[in-house]
N, C-alpha and C positions, 0 to 999 in steps of 0.2 A: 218268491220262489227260492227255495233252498239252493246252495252252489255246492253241495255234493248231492252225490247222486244215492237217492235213497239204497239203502242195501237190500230190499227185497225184490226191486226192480231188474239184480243183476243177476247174470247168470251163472251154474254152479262152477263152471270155467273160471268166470271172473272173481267169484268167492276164494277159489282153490290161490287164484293168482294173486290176490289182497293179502293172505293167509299165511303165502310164502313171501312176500315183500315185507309181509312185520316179522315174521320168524329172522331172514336174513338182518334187517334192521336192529332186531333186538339180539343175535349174536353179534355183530357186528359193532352196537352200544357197549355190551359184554366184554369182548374184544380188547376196546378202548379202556375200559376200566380197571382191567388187570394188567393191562401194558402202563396205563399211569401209576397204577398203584406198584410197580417194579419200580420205575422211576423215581418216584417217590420215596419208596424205602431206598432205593439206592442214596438219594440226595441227605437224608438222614441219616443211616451211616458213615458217609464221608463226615459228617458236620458231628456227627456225636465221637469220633475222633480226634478234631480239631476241635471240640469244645470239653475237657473234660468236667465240666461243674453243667452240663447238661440237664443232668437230674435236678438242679434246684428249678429249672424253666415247667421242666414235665413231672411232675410227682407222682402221676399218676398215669398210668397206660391212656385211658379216657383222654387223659388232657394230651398224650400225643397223638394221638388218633386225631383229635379235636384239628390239632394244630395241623397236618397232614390235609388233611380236608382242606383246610382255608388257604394252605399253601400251593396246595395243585391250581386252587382256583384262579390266586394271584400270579401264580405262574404264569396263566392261561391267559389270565386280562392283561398281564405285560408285553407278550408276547415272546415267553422265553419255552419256548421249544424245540431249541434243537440241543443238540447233545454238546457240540462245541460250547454254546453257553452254561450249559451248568454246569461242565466242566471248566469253563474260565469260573464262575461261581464259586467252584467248589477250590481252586487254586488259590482264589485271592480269601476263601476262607483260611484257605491253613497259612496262609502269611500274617493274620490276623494275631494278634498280643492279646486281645481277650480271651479270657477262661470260658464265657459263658457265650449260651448262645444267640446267636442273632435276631434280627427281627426280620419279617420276609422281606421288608423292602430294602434295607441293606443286603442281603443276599441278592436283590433283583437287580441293586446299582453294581454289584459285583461282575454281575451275570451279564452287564451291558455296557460293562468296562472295555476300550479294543484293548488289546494288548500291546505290552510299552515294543517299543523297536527292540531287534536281536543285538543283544550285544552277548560278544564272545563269554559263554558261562564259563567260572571257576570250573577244576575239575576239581569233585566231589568223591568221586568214587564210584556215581551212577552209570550206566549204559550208555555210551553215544547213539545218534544214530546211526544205523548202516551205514546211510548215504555220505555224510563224513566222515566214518570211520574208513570205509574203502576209496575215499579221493586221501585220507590219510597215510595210508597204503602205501598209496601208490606216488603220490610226491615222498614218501620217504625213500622208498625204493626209488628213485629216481634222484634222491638225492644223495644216497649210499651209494651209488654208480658214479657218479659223478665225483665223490669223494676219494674211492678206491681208484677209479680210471686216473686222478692226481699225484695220487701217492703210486704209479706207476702199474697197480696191479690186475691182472686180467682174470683174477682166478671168480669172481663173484658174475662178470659178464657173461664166461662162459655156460657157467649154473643157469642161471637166470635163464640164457640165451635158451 
């Protein structure tokens, strides 16, 4: 005896309701595939920045397409999806000295690299965070008070105050 249930057997309720279960299913498939395929292109332009001899790997659209493909896949069977990893990925890409591009499992040991401990960055010129830039603030202010209240003067307290 068969383990599904014949489809003539059901009725047109239960037809309408199979119907809509593969319709949702199959946008739903849909869904996923245009959201990978964002991903995707996103993780290849970071990398086609940080590699400029790119074009010797891909010669042809085909062969990136190709490679897009197999790299989603590898993604998948690594277990790299979340956003934090291919953003560490894509970080210890641009630290990289090679010109050309990688192979996906170098990109996968990138991507499942932890990050080294914080040590105080150079200042570069980039953005701080908020959240240290206003504890920054606020002990300088606190220590230009403290400076002025030495040098006997009351005029910054006042302000402040």
């Amino acid at each position: 005896m068969s383990i599904a249930k014949p489809l003539t057997n059901l009725s047109a309720t239960d037809l309408v309701r199979r119907q809509s279960q593969a319709a949702r299913t199959d946008e739903h498939y849909a869904q996923l595939v245009r959201q990978s395929a964002g991903v995707i292109n996103s993780i290849f332009a970071g990398l086609k920045a940080a590699y400029p001899a790119w074009r010797q790997t891909f010669t042809t659209d085909n062969d990136l397409e190709e490679a897009k493909k197999a790299w989603v896949k590898a993604l998948i069977e690594n277990r790299i999806t979340s956003k934090e990893q291919v953003q560490q990925g894509l970080q210890q890409a641009r630290k990289d000295t090679s010109p050309f591009w990688p192979s996906v499992g170098k990109f996968i040991e990138w991507c499942k690299v932890s990050p080294a401990p914080c040590h105080k960055p150079l200042p570069v010129g980039l953005p701080e965070p908020k959240e240290f830039v206003s504890k920054r603030k606020l002990r300088g202010r606190s220590q230009m008070r403290e400076l002025l209240k030495s040098m006997g003067s009351t005029k910054y307290q006042r302000e402040s105050a």
